[in-house]
C-alpha positions as CSV (number, residue, x, y, z in Angstrom):
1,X,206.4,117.7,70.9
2,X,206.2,114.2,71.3
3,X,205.1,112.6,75.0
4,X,206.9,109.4,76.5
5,X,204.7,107.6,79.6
6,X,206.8,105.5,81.6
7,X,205.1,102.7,83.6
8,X,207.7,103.3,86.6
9,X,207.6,106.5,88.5
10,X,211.7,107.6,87.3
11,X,214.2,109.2,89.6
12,X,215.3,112.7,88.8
13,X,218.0,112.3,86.7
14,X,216.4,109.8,84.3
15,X,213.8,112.1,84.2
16,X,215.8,115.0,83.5
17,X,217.5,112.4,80.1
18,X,213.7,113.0,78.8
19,X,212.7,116.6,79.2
20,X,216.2,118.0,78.6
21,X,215.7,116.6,75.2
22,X,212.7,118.5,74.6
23,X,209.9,115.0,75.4
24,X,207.2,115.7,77.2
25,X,206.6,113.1,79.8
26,X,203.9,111.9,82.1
27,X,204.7,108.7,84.5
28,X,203.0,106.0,87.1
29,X,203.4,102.7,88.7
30,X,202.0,99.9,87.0
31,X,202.8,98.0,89.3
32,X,203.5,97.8,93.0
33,X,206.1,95.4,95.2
34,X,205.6,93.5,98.7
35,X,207.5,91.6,100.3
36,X,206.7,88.1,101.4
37,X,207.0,86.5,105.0
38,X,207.8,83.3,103.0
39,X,209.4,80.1,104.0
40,X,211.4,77.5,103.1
41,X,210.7,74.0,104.9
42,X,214.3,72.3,103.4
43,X,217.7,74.2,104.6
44,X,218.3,76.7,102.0
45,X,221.5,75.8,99.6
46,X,224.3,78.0,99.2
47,X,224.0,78.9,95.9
48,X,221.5,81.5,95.1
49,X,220.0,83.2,91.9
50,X,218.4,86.3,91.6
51,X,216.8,87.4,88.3
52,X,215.5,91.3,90.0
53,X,216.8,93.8,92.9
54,X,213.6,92.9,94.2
55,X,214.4,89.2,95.1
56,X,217.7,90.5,96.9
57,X,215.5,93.0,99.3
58,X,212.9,90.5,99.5
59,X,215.5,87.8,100.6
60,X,218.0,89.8,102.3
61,X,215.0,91.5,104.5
62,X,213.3,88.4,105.8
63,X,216.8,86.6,106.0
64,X,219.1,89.0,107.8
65,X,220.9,86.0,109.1
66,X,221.9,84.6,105.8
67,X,224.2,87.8,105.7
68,X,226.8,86.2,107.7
69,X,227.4,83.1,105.4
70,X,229.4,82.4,102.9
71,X,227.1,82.2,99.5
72,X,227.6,82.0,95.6
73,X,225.4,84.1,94.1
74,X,224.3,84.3,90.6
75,X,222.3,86.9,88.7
76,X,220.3,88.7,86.2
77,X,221.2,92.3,85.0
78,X,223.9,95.2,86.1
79,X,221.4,96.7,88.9
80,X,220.8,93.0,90.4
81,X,224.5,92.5,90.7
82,X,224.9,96.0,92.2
83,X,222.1,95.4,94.9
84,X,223.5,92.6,95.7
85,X,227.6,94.2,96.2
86,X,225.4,96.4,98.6
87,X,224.9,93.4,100.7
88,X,228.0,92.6,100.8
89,X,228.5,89.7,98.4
90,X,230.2,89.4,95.3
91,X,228.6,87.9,92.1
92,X,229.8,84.3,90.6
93,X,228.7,84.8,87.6
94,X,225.6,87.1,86.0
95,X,224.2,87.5,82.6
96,X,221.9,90.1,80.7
97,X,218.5,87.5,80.7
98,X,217.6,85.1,82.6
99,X,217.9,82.5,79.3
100,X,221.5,83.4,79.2
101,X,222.1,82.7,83.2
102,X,220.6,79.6,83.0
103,X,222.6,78.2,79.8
104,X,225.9,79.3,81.6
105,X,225.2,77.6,84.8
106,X,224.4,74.3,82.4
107,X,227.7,75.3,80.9
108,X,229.8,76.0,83.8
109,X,227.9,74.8,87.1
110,X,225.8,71.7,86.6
111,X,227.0,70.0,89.7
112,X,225.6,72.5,92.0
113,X,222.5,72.6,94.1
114,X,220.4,76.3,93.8
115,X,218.0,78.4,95.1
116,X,215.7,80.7,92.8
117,X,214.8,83.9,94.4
118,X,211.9,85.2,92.5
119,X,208.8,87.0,93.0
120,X,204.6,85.7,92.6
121,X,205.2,86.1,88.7
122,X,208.6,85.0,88.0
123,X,209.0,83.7,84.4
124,X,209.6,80.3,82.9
125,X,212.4,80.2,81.2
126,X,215.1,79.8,83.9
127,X,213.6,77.4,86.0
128,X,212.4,75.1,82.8
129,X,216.1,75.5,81.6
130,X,217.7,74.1,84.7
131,X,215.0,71.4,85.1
132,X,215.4,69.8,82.0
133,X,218.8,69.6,82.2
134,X,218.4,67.2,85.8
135,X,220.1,70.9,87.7
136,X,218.7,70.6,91.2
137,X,217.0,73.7,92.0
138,X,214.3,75.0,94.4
139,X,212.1,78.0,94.7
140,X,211.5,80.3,97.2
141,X,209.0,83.6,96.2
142,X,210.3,86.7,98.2
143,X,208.1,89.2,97.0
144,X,204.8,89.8,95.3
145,X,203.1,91.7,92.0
146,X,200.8,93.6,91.6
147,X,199.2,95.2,88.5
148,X,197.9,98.7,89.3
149,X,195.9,99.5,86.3
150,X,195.1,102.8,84.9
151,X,192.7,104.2,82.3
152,X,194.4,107.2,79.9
153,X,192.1,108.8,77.6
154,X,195.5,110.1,75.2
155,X,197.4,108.2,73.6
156,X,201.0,108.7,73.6
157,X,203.5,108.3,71.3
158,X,205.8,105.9,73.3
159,X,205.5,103.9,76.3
160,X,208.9,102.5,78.5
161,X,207.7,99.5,79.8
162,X,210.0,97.5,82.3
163,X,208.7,94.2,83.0
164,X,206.3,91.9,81.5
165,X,203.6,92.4,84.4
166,X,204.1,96.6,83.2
167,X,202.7,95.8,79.8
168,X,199.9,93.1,81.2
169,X,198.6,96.3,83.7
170,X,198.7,99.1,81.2
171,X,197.2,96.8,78.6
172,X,194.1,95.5,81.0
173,X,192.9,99.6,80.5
174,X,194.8,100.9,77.3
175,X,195.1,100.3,73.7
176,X,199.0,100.6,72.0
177,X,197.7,101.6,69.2
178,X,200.3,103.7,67.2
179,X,202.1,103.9,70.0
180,X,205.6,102.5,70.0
181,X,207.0,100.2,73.3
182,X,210.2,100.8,74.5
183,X,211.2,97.5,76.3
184,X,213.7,96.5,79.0
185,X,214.6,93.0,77.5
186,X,213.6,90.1,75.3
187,X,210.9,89.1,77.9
188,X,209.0,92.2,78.4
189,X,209.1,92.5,74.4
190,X,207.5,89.1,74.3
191,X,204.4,90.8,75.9
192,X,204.4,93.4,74.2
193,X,204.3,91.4,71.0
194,X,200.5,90.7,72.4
195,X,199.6,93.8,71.5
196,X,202.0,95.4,69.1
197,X,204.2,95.1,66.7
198,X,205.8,98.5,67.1
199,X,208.4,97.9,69.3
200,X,212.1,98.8,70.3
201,X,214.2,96.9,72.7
202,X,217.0,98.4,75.1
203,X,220.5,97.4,73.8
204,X,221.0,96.7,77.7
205,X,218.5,95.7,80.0
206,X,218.3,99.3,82.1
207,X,215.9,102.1,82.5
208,X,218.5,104.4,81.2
209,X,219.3,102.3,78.2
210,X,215.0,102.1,77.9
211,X,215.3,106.0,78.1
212,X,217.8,106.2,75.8
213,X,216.6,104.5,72.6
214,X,213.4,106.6,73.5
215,X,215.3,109.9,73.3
216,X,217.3,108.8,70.1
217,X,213.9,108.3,68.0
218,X,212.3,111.5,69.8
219,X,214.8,114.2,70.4
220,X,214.0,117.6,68.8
C-alpha cells in the first residue's frame, strides 16, 4: 500500500479523499502561522492584494476598522477569494498565481495605488512585477512563518507540499529521494525543483486538487 505525508495537518474530508482510496497516510505541520501587530506609518490605500487566507485574517484581525470601508480587493487563489467574501467584500479581480495577478493588474489597473498583504516570506514575483512597471505599491507583513522541521526515518512514496516554506522545512531534516512531490502551484514546484525532479503539480492551486493528482497516481 502506498503512504502519502502531507506537510499540513488535513481536515476530515480531505483526509477521508486519501484512505478511502486505499493510501495510507501520515500528516504534520511544517509550518506554523502568527499574526503580526504590524503597522503602516502612510494611510493605507484602498486597493488591497492578498496572495494567501492568511494575509486576510492577519489584516482583517489587527484592522477590524478597515471593515467598514469601501475597498477593491485583489487576489490569489479560489480559498483567498472565499476568505475574503467572508469578510464581507467582493473580489475585483483574482487569478490562480501571483505572476498572473500581477500581469492583469499591469493590464487592466496601472493607474491605481496598492497595498500587498503578505506574510515574513512572501515571494518575489508580484511585487518585482508591479515595480518595474512604475505601479505604486506598498507592503505591509500581516503574519509570520515559521518552519517546524521534523526528522522521518521512512521514506514515503509521496509528499503534498503546499507552500514553498513546506518544502524548505521538510527538506532542512529529509531527503526526497524516490519520493514524488505533489505541489500546490508553480511556486512551491520551483522549490521543490531543489531537490527533485520527481514532481507533479495540482491542475488548480488547492489542497483537494494536491490530493487529487496524489490519489490518481496511487489509488488501488
Amino acid at each position: 500500500m502506498a503512504t502519502l505525508l502531507s506537510t499540513k495537518i488535513l481536515a476530515e474530508n480531505q483526509k477521508q479523499l486519501i484512505l478511502n482510496s486505499g493510501i495510507g497516510l501520515v500528516e504534520y505541520d511544517a509550518i506554523s502561522i502568527g499574526f503580526d501587530n504590524s503597522s503602516l506609518d502612510a494611510p493605507i490605500p484602498r486597493n488591497l492584494i492578498f496572495t494567501s487566507q492568511n494575509g486576510v485574517k492577519g489584516f482583517f484581525t489587527q484592522y477590524p476598522e478597515f471593515q467598514t470601508r469601501e475597498l477593491n480587493i485583489f487576489c490569489v487563489g479560489d480559498k483567498t477569494k472565499l476568505e475574503i467574501e467572508k469578510n464581507g467584500y467582493s473580489v475585483v479581480a483574482s487569478a490562480d498565481s501571483s505572476k498572473e495577478l500581477a500581469l492583469k493588474i499591469v493590464n487592466e489597473f496601472s493607474e491605481k495605488q496598492f497595498l500587498y498583504l503578505c506574510g515574513s516570506k512572501r515571494r518575489e514575483e508580484l511585487p518585482k512585477i508591479l515595480n518595474n512597471k512604475n505601479i505604486a505599491i506598498q507592503e505591509l507583513k500581516v503574519y509570520t512563518t515559521s518552519l517546524n522541521p521534523k526528522k522521518f526515518i521512512r521514506n514515503f512514496d509521496g509528499v503534498l507540499f503546499f507552500s514553498p516554506s513546506g518544502v524548505q522545512s521538510y527538506c532542512q531534516e529529509n531527503d526526497l529521494n524516490s519520493s514524488i512531490a505533489f505541489c500546490i502551484g508553480e511556486t512551491t514546484a520551483a522549490e521543490a525543483k531543489k531537490h527533485t525532479q520527481n514532481i507533479i503539480i495540482a491542475n488548480k492551486p488547492s489542497i483537494e486538487n494536491v490530493i487529487v493528482q496524489a490519489v490518481k497516481k496511487y489509488k488501488i
